[in-house]
Backbone atoms as SQL, in Angstrom:
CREATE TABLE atoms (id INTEGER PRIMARY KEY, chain TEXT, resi INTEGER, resn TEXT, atom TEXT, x REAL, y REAL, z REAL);
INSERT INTO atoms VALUES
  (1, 'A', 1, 'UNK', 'N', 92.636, 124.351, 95.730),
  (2, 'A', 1, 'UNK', 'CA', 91.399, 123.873, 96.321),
  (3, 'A', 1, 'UNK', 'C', 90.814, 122.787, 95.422),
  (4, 'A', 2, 'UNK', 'N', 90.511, 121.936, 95.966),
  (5, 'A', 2, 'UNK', 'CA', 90.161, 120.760, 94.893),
  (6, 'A', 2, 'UNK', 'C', 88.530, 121.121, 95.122),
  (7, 'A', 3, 'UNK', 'N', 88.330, 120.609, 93.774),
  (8, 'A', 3, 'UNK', 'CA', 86.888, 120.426, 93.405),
  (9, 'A', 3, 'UNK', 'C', 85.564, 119.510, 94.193),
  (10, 'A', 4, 'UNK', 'N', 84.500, 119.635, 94.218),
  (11, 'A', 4, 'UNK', 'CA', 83.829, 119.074, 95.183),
  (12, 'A', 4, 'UNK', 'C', 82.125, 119.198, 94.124),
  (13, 'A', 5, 'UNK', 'N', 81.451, 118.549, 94.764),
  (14, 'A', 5, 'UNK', 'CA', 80.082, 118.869, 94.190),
  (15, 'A', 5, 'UNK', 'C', 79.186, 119.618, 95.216),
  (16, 'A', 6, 'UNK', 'N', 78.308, 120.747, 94.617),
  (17, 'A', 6, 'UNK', 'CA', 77.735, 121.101, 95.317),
  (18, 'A', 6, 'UNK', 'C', 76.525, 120.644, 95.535),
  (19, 'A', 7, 'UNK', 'N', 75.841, 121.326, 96.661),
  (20, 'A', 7, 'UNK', 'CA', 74.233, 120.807, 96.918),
  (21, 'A', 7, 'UNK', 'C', 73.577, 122.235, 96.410),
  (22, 'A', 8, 'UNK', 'N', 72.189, 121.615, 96.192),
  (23, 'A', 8, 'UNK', 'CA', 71.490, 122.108, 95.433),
  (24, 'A', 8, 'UNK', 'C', 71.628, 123.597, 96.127),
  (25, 'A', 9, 'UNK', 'N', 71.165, 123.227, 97.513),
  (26, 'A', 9, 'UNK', 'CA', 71.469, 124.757, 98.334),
  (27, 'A', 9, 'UNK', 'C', 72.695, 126.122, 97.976),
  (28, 'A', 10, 'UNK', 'N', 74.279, 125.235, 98.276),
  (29, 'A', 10, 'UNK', 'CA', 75.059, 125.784, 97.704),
  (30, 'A', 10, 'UNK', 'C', 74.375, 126.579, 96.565),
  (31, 'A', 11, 'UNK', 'N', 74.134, 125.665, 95.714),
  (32, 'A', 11, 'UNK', 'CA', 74.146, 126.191, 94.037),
  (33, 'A', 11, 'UNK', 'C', 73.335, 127.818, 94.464),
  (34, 'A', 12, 'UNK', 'N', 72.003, 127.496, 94.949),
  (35, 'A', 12, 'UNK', 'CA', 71.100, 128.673, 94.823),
  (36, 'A', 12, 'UNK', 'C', 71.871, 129.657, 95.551),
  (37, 'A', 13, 'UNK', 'N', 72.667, 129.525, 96.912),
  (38, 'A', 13, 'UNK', 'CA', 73.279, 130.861, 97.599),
  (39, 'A', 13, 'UNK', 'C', 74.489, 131.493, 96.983),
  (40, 'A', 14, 'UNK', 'N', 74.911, 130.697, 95.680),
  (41, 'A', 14, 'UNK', 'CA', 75.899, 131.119, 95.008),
  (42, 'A', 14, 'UNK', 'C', 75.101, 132.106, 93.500),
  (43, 'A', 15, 'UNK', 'N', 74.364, 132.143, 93.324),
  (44, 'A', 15, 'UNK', 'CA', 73.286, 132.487, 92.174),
  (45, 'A', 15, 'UNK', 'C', 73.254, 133.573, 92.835),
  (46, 'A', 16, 'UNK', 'N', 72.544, 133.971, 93.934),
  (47, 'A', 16, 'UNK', 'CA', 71.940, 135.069, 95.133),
  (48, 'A', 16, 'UNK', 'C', 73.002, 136.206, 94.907),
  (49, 'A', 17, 'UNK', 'N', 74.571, 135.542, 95.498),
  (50, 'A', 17, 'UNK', 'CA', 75.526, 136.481, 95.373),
  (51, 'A', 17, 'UNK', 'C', 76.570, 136.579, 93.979),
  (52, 'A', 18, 'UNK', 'N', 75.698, 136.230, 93.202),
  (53, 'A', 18, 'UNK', 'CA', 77.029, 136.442, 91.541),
  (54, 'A', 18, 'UNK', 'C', 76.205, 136.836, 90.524),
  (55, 'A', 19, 'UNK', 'N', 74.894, 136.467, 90.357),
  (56, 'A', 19, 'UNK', 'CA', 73.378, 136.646, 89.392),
  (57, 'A', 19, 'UNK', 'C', 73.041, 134.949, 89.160),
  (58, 'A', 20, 'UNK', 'N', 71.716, 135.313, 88.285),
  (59, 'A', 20, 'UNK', 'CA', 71.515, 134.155, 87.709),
  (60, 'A', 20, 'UNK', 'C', 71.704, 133.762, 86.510),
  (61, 'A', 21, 'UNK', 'N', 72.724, 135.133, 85.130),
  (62, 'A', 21, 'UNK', 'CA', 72.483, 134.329, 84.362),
  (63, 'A', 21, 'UNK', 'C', 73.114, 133.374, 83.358),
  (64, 'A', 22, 'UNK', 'N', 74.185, 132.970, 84.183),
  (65, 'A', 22, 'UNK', 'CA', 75.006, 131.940, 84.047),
  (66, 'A', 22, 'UNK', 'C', 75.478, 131.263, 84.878),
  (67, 'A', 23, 'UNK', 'N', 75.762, 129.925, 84.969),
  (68, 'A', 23, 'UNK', 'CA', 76.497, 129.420, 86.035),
  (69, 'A', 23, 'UNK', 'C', 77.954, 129.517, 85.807),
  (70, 'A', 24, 'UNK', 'N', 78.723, 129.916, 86.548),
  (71, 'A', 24, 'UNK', 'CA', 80.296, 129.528, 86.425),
  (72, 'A', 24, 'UNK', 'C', 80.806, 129.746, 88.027),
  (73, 'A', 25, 'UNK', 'N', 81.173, 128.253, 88.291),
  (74, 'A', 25, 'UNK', 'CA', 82.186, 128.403, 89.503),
  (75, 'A', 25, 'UNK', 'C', 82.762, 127.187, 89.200),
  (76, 'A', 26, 'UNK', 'N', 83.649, 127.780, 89.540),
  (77, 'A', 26, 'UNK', 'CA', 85.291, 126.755, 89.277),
  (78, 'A', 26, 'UNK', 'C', 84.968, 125.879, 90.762),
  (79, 'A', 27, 'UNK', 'N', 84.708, 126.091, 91.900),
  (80, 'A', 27, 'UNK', 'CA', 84.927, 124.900, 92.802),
  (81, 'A', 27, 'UNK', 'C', 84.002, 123.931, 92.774),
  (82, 'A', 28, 'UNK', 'N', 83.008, 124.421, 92.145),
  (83, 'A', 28, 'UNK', 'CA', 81.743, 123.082, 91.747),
  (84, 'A', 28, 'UNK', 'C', 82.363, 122.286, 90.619),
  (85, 'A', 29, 'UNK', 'N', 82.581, 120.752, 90.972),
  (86, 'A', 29, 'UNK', 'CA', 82.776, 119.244, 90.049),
  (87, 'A', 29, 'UNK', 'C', 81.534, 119.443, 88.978),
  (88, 'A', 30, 'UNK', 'N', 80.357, 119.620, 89.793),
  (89, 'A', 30, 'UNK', 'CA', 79.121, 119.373, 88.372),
  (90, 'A', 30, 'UNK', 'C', 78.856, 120.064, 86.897),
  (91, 'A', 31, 'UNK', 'N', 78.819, 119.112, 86.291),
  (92, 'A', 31, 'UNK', 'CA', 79.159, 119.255, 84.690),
  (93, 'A', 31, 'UNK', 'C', 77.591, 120.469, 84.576),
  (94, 'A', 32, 'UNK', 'N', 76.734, 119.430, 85.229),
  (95, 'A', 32, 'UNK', 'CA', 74.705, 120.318, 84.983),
  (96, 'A', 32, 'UNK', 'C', 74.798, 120.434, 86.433),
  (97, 'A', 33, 'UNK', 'N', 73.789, 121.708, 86.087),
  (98, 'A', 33, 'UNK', 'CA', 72.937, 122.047, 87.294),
  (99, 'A', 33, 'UNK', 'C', 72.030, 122.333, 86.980),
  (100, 'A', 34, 'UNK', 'N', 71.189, 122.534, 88.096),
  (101, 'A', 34, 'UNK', 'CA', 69.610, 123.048, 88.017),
  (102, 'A', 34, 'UNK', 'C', 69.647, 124.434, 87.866),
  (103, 'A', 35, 'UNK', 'N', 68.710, 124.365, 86.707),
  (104, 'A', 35, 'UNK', 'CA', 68.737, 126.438, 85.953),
  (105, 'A', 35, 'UNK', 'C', 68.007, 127.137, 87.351),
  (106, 'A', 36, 'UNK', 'N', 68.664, 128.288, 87.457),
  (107, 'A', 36, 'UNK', 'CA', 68.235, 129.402, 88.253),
  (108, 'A', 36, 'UNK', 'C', 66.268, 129.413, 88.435),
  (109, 'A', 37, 'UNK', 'N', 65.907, 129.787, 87.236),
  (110, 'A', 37, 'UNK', 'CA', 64.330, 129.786, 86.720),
  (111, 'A', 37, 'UNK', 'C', 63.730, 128.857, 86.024),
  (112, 'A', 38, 'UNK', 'N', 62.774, 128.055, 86.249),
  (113, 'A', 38, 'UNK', 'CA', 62.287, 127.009, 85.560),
  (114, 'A', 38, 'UNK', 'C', 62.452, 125.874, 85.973),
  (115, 'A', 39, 'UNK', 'N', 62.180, 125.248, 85.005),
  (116, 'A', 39, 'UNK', 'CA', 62.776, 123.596, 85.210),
  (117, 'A', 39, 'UNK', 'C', 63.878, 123.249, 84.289),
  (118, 'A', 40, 'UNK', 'N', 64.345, 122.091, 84.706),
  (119, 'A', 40, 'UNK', 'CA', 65.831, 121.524, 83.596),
  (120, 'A', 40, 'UNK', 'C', 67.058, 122.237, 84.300),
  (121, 'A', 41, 'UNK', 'N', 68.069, 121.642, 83.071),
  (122, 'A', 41, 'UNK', 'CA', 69.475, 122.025, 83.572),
  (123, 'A', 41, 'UNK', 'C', 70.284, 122.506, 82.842),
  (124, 'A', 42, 'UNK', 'N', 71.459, 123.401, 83.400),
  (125, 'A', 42, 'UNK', 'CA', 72.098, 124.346, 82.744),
  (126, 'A', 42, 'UNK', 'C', 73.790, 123.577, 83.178),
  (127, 'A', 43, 'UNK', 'N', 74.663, 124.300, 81.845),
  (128, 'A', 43, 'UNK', 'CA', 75.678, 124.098, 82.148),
  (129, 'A', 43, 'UNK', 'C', 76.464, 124.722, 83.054),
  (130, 'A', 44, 'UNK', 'N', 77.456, 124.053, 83.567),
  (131, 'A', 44, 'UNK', 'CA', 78.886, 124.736, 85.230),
  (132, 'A', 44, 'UNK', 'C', 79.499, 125.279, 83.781),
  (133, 'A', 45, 'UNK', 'N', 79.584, 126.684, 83.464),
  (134, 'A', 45, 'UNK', 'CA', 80.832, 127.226, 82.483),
  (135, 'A', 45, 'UNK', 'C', 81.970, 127.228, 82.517),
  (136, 'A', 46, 'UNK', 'N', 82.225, 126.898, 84.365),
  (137, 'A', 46, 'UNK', 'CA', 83.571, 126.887, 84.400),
  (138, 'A', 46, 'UNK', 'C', 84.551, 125.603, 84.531),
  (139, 'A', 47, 'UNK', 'N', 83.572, 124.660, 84.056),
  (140, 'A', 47, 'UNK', 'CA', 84.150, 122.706, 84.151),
  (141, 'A', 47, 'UNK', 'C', 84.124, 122.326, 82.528),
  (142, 'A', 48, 'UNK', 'N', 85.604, 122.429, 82.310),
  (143, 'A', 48, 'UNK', 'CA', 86.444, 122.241, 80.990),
  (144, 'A', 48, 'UNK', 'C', 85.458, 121.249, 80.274),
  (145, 'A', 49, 'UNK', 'N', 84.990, 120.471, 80.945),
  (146, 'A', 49, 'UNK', 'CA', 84.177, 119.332, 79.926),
  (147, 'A', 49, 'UNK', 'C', 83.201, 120.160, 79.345),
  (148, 'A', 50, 'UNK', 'N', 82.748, 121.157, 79.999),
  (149, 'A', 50, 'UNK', 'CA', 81.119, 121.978, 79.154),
  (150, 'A', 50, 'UNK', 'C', 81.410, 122.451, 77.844),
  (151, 'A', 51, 'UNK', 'N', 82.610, 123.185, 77.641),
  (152, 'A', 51, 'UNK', 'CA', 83.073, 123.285, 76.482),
  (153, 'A', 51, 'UNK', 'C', 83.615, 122.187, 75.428),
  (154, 'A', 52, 'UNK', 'N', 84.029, 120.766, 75.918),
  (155, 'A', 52, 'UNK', 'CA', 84.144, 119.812, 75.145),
  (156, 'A', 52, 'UNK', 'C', 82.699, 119.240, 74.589),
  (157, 'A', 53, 'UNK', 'N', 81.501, 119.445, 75.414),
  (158, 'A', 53, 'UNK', 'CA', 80.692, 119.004, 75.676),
  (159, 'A', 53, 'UNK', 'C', 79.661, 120.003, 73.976),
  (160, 'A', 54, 'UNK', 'N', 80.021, 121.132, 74.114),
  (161, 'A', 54, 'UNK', 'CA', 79.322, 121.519, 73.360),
  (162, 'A', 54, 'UNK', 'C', 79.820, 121.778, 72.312),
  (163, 'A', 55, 'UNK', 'N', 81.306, 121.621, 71.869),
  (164, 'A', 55, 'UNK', 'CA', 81.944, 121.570, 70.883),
  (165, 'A', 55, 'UNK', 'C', 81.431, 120.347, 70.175),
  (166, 'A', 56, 'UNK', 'N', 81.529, 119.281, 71.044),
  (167, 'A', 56, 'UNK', 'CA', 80.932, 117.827, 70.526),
  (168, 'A', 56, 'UNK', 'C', 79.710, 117.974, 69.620),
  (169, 'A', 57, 'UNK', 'N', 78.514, 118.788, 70.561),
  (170, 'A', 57, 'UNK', 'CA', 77.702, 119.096, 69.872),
  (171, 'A', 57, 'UNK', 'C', 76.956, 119.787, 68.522),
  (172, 'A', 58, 'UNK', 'N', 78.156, 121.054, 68.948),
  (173, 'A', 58, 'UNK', 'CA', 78.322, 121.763, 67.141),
  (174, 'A', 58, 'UNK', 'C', 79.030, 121.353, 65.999),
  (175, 'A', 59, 'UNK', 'N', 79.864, 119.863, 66.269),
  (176, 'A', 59, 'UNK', 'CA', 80.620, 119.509, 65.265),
  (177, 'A', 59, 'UNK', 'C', 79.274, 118.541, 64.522);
């Protein structure tokens, strides 16, 4: 299944049925999303760059 971006909608009906307190789905392209609670954005755990992304950061 190739990758795709989701809409914001998606995002929230996927939260509903998995929790909120992480994001990880492999068929969502988006690196950020919009956090469950609040404002700002959280990382897709399951898009290989998030982990390059924060490795970058702790080096």
């Amino acid at each position: 299944m190739d990758k795709r971006k989701w809409s914001n909608k998606e995002i929230e009906e996927f939260r509903k049925r998995n929790g909120k307190f992480a994001y990880y789905n492999k068929e969502d392209a988006y690196l950020f999303v919009p956090k469950a609670l609040g404002f700002g954005w959280t990382l897709n755990w399951a898009n290989p760059r998030s982990w390059l992304f924060i490795f970058l950061i702790l080096e």
